[in-house]
C-alpha positions as CSV (number, residue, x, y, z in Angstrom):
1,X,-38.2,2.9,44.4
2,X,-37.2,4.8,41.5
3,X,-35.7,3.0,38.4
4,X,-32.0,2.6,38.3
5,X,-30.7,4.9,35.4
6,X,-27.1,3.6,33.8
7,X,-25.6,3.9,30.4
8,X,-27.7,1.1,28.6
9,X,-30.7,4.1,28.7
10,X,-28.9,6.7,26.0
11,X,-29.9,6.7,23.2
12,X,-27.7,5.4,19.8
13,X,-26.6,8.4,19.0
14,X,-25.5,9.8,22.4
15,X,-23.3,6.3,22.9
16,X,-21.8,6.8,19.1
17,X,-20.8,10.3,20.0
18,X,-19.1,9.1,23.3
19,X,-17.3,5.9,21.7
20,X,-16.0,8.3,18.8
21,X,-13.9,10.1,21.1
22,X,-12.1,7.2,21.8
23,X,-8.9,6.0,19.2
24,X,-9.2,2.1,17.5
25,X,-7.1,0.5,20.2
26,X,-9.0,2.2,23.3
27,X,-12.5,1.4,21.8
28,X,-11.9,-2.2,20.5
29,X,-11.9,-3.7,24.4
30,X,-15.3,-2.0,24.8
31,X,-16.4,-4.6,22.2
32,X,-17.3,-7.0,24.5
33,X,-19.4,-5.0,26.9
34,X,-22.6,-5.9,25.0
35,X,-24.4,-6.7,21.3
36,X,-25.2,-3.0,21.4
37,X,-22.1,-2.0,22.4
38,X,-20.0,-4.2,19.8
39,X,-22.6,-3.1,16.8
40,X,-21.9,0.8,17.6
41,X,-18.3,0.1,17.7
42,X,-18.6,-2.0,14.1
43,X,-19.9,1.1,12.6
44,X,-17.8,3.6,13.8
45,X,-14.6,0.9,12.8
46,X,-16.1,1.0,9.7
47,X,-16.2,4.6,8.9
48,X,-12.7,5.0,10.0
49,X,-11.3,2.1,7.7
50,X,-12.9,4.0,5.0
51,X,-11.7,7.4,5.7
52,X,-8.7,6.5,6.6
53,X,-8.1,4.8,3.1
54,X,-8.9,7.8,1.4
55,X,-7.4,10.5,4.2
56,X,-7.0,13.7,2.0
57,X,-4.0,15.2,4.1
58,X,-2.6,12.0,4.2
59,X,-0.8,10.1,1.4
60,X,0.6,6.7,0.5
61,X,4.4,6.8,-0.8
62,X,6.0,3.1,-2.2
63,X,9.6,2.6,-2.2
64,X,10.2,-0.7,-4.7
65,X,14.0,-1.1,-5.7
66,X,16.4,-3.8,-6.5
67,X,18.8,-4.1,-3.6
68,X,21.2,-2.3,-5.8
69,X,19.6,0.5,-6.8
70,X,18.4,2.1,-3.8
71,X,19.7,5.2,-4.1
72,X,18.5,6.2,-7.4
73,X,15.2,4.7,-7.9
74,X,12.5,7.4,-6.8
75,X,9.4,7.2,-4.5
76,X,6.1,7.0,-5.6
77,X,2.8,8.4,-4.7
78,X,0.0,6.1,-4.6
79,X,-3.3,6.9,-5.6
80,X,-6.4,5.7,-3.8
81,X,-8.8,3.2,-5.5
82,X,-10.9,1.0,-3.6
83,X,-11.7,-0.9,-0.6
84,X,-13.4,-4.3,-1.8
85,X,-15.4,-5.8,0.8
86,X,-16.1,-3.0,3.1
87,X,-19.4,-0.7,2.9
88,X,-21.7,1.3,5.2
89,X,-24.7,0.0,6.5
90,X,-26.7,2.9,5.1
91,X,-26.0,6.0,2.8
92,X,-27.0,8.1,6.1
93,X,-23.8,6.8,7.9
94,X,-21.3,7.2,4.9
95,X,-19.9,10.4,7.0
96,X,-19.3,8.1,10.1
97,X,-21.7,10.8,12.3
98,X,-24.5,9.2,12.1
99,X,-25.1,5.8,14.3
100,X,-27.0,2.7,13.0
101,X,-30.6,3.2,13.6
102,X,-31.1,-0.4,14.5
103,X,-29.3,-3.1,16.3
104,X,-27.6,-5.8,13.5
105,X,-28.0,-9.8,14.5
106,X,-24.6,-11.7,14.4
107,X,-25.4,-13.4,11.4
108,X,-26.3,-9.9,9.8
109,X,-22.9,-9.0,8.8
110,X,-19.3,-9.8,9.3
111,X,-17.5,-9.3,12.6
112,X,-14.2,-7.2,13.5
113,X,-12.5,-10.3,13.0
114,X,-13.1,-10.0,9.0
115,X,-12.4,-6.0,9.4
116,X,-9.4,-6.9,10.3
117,X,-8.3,-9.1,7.0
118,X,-9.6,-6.4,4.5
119,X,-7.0,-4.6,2.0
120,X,-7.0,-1.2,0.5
121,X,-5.9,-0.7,-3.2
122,X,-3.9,1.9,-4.7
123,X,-2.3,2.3,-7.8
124,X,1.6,4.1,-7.7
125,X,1.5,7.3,-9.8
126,X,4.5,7.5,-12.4
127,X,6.9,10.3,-11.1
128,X,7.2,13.4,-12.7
129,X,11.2,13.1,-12.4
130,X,13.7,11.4,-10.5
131,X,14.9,12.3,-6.7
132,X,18.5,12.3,-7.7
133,X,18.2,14.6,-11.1
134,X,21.8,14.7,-12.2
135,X,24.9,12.7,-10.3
136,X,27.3,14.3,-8.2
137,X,30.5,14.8,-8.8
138,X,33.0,11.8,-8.2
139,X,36.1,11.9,-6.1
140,X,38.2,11.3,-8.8
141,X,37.1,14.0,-11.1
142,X,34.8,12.3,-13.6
143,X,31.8,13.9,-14.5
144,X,28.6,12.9,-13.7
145,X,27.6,11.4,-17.3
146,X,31.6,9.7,-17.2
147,X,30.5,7.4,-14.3
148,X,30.2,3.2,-15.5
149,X,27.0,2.8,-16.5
150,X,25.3,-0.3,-14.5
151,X,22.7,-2.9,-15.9
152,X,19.3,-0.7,-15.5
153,X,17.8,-2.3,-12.1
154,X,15.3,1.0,-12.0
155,X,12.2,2.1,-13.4
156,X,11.3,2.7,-16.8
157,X,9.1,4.7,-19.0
158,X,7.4,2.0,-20.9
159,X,3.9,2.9,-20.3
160,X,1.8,5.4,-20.3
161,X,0.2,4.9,-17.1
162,X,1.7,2.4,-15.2
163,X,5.2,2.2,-13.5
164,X,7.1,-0.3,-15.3
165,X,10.4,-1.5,-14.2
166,X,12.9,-4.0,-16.0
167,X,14.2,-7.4,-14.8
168,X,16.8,-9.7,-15.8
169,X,17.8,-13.0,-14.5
170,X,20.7,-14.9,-15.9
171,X,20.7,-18.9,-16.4
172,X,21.8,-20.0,-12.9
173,X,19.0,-17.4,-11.7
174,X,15.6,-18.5,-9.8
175,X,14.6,-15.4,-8.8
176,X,15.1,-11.5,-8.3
177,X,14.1,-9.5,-5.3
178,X,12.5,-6.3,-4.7
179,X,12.6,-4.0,-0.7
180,X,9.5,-2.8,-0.5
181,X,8.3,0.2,2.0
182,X,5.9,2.2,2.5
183,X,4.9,5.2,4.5
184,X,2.1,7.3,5.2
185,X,3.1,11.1,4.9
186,X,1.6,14.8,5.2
187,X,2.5,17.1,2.9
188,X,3.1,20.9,3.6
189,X,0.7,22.6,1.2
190,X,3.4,25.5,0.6
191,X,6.6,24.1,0.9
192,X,5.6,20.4,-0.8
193,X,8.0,18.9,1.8
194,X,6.9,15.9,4.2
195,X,5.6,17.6,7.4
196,X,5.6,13.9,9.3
197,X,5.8,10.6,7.9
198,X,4.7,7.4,9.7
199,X,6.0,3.8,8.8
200,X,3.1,1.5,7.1
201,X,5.2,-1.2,6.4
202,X,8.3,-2.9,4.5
203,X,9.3,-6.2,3.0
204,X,11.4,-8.4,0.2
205,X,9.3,-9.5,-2.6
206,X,10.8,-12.2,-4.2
207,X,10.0,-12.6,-8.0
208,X,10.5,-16.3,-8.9
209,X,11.2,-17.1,-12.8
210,X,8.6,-19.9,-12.8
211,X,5.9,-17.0,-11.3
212,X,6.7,-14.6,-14.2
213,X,6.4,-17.5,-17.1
214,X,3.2,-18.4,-15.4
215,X,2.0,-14.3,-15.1
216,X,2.7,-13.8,-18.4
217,X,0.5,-16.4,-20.0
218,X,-2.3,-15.6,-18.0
219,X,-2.9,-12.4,-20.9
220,X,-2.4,-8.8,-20.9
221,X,-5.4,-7.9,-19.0
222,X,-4.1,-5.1,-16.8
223,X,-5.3,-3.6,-13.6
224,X,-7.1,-0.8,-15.1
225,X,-10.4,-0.3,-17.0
226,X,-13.1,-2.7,-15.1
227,X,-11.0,-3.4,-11.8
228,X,-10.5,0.4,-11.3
229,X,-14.4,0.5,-10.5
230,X,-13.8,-2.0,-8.1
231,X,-14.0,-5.2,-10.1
232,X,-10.8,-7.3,-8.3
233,X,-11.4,-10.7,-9.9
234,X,-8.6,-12.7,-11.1
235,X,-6.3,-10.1,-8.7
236,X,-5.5,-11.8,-6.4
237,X,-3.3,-14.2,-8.5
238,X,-1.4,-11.7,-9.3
239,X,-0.3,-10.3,-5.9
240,X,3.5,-10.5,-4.6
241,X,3.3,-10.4,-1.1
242,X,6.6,-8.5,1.0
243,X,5.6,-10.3,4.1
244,X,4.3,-13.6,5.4
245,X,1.5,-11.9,6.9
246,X,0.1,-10.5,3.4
247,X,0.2,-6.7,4.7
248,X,1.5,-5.5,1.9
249,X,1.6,-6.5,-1.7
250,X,2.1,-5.7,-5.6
251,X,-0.2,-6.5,-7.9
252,X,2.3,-6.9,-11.2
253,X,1.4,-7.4,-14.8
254,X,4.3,-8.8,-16.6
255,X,5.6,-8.3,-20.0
256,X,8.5,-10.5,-21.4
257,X,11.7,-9.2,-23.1
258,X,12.2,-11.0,-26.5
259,X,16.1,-11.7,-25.9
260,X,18.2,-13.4,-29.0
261,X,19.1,-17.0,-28.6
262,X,22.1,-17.9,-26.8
263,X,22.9,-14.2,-26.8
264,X,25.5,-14.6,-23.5
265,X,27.6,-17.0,-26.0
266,X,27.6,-15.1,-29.0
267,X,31.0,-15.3,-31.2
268,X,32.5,-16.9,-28.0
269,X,31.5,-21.0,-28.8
270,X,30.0,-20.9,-25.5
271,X,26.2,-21.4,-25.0
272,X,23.4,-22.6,-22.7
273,X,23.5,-25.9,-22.1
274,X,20.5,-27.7,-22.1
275,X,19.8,-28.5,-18.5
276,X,20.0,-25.0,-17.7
277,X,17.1,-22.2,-17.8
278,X,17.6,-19.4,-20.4
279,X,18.2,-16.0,-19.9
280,X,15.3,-14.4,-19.3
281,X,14.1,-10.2,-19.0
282,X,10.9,-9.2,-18.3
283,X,8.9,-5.9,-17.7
284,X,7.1,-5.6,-14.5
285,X,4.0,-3.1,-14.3
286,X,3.3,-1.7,-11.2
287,X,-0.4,-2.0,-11.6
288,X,-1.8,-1.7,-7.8
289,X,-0.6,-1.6,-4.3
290,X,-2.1,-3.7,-1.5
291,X,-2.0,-2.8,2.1
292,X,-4.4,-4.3,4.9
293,X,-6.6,-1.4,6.0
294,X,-6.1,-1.4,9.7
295,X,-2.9,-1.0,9.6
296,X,-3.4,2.3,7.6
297,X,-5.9,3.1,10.4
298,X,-3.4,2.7,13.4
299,X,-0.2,4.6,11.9
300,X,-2.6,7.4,10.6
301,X,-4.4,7.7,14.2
302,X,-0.4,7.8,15.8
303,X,0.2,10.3,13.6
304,X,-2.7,12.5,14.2
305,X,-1.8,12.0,17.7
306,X,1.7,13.5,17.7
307,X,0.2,16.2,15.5
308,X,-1.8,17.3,18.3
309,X,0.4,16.6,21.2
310,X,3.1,18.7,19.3
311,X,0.5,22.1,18.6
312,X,-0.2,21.4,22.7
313,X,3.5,21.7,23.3
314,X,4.2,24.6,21.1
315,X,1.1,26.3,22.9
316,X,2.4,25.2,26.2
317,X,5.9,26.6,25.2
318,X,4.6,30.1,24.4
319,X,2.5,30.7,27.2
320,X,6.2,30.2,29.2
């Protein structure tokens, strides 16, 4: 009787090959068909998370505004640092083509379930110049630079290589907020327009007074120098998180204003009383960007997808 033949005979890199073809939600059921199945399908996860981190078609953009300045505060583009926590078995495999040559134990590293907690870091790019570069004209005939000027709630030039952006709360306030959202977008290499743009996430950060006092005397050290090689100790503390599930965060170093003493009752006999907080202003610097990996994955994978499915249509158009 001859031996039954069945899919357990390929060899590792025939299987890798096959499983490749499928996307992250397809393949991730096919975990549980067997060790070597799930150890194949680590690997490949693996190599995706990575590239898709660091997709060069692909870029991060972060919208962070006060609730009132949304229409004038710009996007940002956020550059790609690091990955903590997530490597390659081998230097062979870095290019996600080449399967694991042997079979990992359990115990030898960690399961999807800890793929599935990991963050990417970025850091937002200062922008060259504002979306809105002058003010329309208003409907009652005032130029653009006769308009009230508000209470700057947008970003300012402060530093050299970090985003910085200005906040203010008054006595009676515990807290400011900042939207959040970001999207993952392709750019059109001769145009410089978005081509596509696919939603990563959004959320309201809420920036308590007690968390800046407590930021600011934890130091100056900043988010560059050390961490930028992938050093992230001591970050974490300094992470607002937009949502309860911690898909995306800012990691903020802060800066205090020095504001006079009983400035809001100056000349008017009227000052802070004692039970009440001070005003306060501080300088937020947008020092790095934190977005859990897979879901970077999934929304680039959807957007390859439509990609594709579009060209097919197109071709499918022509031929009519």
């Amino acid at each position: 009787m001859p031996p039954r033949m069945g899919i357990n005979v390929l060899p590792n890199e025939i299987l890798h090959t096959i499983l490749s073809t499928f996307t992250t939600r397809t393949i991730l059921p096919l975990t549980s068909t067997s060790h070597r199945f799930h150890a194949l399908i680590l690997q490949i996860l693996k190599s995706r998370l990575l590239h898709a981190a660091a997709h060069p078609n692909h870029k991060l953009i972060l919208e962070c505004y006060h609730p009132s300045a949304k229409f004038y505060t710009p996007y940002l583009f956020c550059e790609y640092l690091s990955t903590p926590g997530l490597s390659l078995s081998s230097p062979s495999s870095s290019s996600g083509t080449h399967p694991p040559t042997h079979q990992p134990k359990p115990s030898e590293e960690s399961g999807l379930a800890n793929l599935s907690t990991l963050h990417s870091y970025f850091r937002p790019i200062k922008p060259l110049s504002h979306r809105r570069k002058a003010l329309p004209s208003h409907p009652a005939g005032l130029a653009g630079d006769e308009w009230p000027t508000p209470q700057p709630l947008g970003l300012s030039d402060k530093h050299e290589r970090f985003v910085c952006q200005d906040i203010h709360l008054e006595s009676h306030e515990l807290f400011s907020q900042l939207v959040t959202s970001v999207n993952l977008v392709k750019i059109d290499p001769k145009s410089g327009g978005f081509v596509c743009s696919a939603p990563v996430g959004e959320g309201l950060v809420r920036v308590w007074r007690w968390w800046l006092g407590d930021a600011k005397t934890k130091g100056e050290a900043g988010f560059g120098g050390a961490e930028a090689e992938g050093e992230v100790e001591g970050r974490e503390s300094r992470i607002l998180w937009g949502d309860s599930k911690s898909d995306i965060g800012l990691v903020m170093g802060v800066e205090q204003i020095p504001v006079p003493d009983l400035q809001q009752g100056a000349g008017t006999g009227m000052g802070v009383l004692d039970r009440e907080d001070p005003p306060v202003s501080y300088t937020l610097r947008y020092e790095g960007l934190a977005i859990r990996t897979v879901r970077i994955l999934l929304q680039l994978e959807d957007a390859l997808g439509r990609e594709v499915g579009e060209r097919k249509a197109i071709v499918m158009a022509w031929k009519r």
